[in-house]
C-alpha positions in Angstrom: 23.5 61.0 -42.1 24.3 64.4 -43.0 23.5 64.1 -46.4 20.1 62.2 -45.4 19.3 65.7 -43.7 20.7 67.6 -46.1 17.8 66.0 -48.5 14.8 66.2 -46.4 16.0 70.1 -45.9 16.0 70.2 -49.7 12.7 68.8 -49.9 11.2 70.8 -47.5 11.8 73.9 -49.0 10.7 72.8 -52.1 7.5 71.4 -50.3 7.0 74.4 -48.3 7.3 77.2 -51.3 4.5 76.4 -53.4 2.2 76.5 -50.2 3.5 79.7 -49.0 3.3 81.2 -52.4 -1.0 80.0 -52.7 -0.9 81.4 -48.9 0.0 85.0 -50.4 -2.0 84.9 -53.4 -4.9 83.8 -51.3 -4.2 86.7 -48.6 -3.8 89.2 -51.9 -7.4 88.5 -53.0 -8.8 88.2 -50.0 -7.7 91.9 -49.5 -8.5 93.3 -52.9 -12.2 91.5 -52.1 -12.3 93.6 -48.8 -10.8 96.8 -50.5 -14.0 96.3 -53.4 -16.4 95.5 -50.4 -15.0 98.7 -48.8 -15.4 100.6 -52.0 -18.6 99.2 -52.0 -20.1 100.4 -49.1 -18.8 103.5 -49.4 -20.8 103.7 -53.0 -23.7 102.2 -51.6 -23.4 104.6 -48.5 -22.9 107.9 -51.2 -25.8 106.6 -53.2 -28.3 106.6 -50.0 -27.4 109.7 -49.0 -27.5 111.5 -52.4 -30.9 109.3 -52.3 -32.0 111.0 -49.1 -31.0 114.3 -50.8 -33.1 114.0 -53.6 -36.2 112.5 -51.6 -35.8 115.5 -49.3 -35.6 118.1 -52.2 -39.1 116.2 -53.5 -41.0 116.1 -50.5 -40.2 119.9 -50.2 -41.2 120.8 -54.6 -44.0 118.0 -53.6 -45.7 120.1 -50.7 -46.3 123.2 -52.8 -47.0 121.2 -55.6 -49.6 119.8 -53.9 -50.5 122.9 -53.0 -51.2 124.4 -55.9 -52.8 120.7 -57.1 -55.1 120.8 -54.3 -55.7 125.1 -55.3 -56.9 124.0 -58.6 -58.9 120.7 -57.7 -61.0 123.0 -55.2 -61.8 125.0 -58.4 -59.9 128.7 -58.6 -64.0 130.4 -59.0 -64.2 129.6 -54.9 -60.8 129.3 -53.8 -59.8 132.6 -55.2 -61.7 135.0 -53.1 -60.9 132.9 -50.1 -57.3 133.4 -51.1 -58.5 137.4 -51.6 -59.9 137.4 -47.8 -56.0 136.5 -46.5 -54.0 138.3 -48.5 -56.2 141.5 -47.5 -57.1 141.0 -43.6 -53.0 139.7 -43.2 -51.9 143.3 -45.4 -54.5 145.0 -43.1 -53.4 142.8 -39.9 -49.2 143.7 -40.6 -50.1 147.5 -40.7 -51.7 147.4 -37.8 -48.7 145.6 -36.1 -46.2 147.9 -37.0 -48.1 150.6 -36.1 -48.8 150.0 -33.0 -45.4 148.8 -32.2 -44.5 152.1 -33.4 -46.7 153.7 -31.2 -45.4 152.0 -28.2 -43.3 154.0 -26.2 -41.2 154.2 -23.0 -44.1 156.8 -21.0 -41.9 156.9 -17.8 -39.0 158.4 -20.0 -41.5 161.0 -21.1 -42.8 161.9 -17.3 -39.5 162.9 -16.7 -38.3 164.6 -19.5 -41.7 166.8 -19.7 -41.3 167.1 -15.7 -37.5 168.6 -15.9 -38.7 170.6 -19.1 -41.6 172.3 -16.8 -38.6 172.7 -14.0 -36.4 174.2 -16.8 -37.8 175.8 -19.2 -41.9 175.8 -18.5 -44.3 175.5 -20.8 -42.4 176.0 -24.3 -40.2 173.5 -23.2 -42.2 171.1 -22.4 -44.3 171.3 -25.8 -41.1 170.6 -27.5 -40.0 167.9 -26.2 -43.7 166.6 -26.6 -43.4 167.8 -30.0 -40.0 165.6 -30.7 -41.0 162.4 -29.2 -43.5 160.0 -31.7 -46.3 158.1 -29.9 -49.9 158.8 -29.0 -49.0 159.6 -25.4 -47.1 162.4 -26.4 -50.0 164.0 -28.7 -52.3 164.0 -25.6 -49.6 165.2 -23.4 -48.8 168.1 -25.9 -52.8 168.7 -26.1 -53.0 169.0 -22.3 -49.8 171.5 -22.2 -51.6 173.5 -24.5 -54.5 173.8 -22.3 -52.3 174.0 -19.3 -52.9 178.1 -19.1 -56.8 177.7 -19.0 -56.7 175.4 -15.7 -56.2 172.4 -14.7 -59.7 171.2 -15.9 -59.3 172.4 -19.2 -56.0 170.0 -19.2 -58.2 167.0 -18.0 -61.3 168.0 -21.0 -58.4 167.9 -23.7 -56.6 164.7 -22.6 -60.0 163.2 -22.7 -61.0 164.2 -25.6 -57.2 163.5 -27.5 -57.8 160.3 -25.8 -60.8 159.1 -27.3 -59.5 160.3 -30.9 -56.3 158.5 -29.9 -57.8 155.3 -29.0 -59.8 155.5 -32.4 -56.7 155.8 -34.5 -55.5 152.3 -32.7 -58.5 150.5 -33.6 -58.8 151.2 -37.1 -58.8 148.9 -39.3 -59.5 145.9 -36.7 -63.0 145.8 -38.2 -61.7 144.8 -41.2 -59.6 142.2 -39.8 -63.2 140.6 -38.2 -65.2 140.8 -41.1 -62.5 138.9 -43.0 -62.2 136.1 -40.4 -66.2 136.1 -40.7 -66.3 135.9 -44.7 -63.4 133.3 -45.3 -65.2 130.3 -43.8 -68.8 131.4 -45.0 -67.0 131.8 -48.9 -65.6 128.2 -48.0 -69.0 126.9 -46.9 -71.1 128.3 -50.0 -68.0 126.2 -52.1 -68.8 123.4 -50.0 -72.8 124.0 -51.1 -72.2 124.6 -54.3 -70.3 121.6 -54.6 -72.8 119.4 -53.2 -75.5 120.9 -55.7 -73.3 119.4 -58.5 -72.8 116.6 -57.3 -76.5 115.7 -56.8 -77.0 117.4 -60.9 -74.4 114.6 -61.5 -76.2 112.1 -60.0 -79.7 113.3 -61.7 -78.2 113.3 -65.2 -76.8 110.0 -65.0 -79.5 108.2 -63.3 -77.5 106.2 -60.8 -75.3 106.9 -57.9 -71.6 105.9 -58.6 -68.8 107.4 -56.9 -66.8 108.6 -60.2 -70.1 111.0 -60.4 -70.1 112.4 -56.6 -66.1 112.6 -56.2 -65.6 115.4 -58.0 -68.4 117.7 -56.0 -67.3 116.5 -52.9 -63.4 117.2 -53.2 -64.5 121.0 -54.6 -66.7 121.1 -51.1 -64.2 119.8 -48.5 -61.3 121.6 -50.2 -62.8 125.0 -50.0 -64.1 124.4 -46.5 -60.9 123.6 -45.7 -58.8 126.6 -47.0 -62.0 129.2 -45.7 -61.4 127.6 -42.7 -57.7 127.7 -42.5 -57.6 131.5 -43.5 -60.1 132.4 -40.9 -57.8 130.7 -38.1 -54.9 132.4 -39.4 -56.5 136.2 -39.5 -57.8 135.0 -35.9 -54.7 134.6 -34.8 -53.6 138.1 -35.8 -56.8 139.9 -34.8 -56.1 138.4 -30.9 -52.8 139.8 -30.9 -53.6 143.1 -32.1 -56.7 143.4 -29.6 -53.9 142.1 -26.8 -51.7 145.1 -27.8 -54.1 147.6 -28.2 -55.3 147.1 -24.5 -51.4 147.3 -23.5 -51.3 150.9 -25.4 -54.5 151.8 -24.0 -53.8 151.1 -20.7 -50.7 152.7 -20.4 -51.8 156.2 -22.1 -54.4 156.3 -19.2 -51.7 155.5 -16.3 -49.5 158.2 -18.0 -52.9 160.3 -18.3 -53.2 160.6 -14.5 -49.6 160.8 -13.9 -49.4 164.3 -16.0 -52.3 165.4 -14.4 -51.1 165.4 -11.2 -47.5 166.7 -12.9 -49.3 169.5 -14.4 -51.5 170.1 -11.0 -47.9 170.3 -9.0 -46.9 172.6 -11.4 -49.6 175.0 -11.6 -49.9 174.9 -7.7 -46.0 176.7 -7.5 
C-alpha cells in the first residue's frame, strides 16, 4: 500500500510541474504585456501633451500671423494710415495719462503745510514750500501768495486767472485724441468704398458677376472697416478716461481754491 502511494505521489509531482511551470510563464508575459501597456500609455500620454504644447505654441505664432495676413489682405495703401491714427492718438493718449497722474496730488497735505508755513514763517515760507511741491495746485497757490500783499482780491483775480491757464495745460492734447477717434473709422470707411468701386471695375471688365471677381474688393472693404473701427474704440476708450481724470483734477484745484482763500483771508485778518 505504501509503495502504491508512494507512486501516485511520484506521479503527481511529475503531473503538477509542467502545469505550474506554463502557470509562471503565462503570469511572466502577462506582466511584461502590462509593463508595455503601461509604457504605452505613458508614451501615448507624453505624445498628447507635447501635442497640446505644440498646438498651443501654433495657435499663439497663428494669431499674429493672421494678423499680419489679414494687414496685408486689407491692402497696406488703407490699413496703414489707420494703423498711423493708433499709434499717434495712443502716444498722445499715454502722455496725457502720466501727466496728469503726475499732476495729481495729495491738496489736503498742501493746506496744511502752507497753513503752518503762514503760522511759522509767513509769506516766504509759505512760497517755498509751494515752490518745492510739483502739481498745478501748488502753481496757483504760489500765484495767490504772491498776490497775498495786494489784498485778498487780488489773491482771488490771480488764482482765477492761474486756474484757467492751469486747466488749459490739462486739456491739451485731448483734441487730438478726438480727431483721431473721428478719422480712424472714416479712413476705414473710404477703404471700404474704395473697395467696392473695384469690385464693381471687376465686374465691368469681365462682363459677368462671379464671386472670384467681387471677393477680393469686398475683403479689402470689410477689413479696413474693421481695423478703422477697432482703433477708434480703442482711442475712445482712452479719451473717456482722460476726460474722467481731468474732471477729478479740476475739481479738486477748485475745492483747494476756496480752501486757500479763506486760509489766506484768516491770515490777513490777524
Amino acid at each position: 500500500m505504501k509503495k502504491v502511494l508512494a507512486l501516485f505521489f511520484a506521479a503527481g509531482i511529475l503531473f503538477t510541474q509542467p502545469v505550474l511551470a506554463q502557470e509562471a510563464t503565462e503570469a511572466a508575459a502577462t506582466e511584461q504585456v502590462a509593463s508595455t501597456d503601461t509604457n504605452a500609455a505613458a508614451a501615448d500620454t507624453a505624445a498628447a501633451a507635447t501635442e497640446e504644447a505644440a498646438t498651443a505654441v501654433e495657435e499663439e505664432e497663428s494669431f499674429t500671423q493672421v494678423l499680419k495676413e489679414k494687414f496685408i489682405e486689407g491692402d497696406p495703401l488703407w490699413m496703414a494710415p489707420v494703423l498711423l491714427t493708433l499709434i499717434l492718438g495712443l502716444a498722445i493718449a499715454i502722455e496725457r495719462v502720466l501727466y496728469l497722474s503726475m499732476s495729481n496730488s495729495n491738496n489736503d497735505k498742501l493746506l496744511q503745510e502752507v497753513e503752518a508755513a503762514l503760522k511759522s514763517g509767513g509769506k516766504s515760507a509759505a512760497l517755498e514750500v509751494c515752490r518745492n511741491t510739483r502739481g498745478p495746485v501748488a502753481a496757483i497757490f504760489y500765484q495767490g501768495l504772491e498776490k497775498m500783499d495786494e489784498g485778498i482780491d487780488m489773491v482771488d483775480k490771480a488764482i482765477v486767472s492761474l486756474g484757467s491757464v492751469e486747466n488749459g495745460k490739462l486739456e491739451r492734447g485731448v483734441s487730438w485724441i478726438s480727431l483721431f477717434i473721428a478719422l480712424a473709422p472714416m479712413l476705414g470707411f473710404m477703404g471700404t468704398v474704395i473697395g467696392m468701386i473695384q469690385a464693381f471695375d471687376a465686374i465691368e471688365a469681365a462682363g459677368d458677376i462671379s464671386p472670384s471677381l467681387v471677393a477680393g474688393g469686398i475683403k479689402v472693404a470689410l477689413l479696413t472697416t474693421v481695423f478703422g473701427l477697432i482703433a477708434a474704440m480703442i482711442l475712445q476708450v482712452f479719451y473717456n478716461l482722460i476726460v474722467a481724470m481731468i474732471d477729478n483734477l479740476v475739481n479738486k484745484m477748485e475745492d483747494a481754491s476756496i480752501t486757500f482763500l479763506d486760509l489766506v483771508a484768516a491770515h490777513l485778518k490777524k
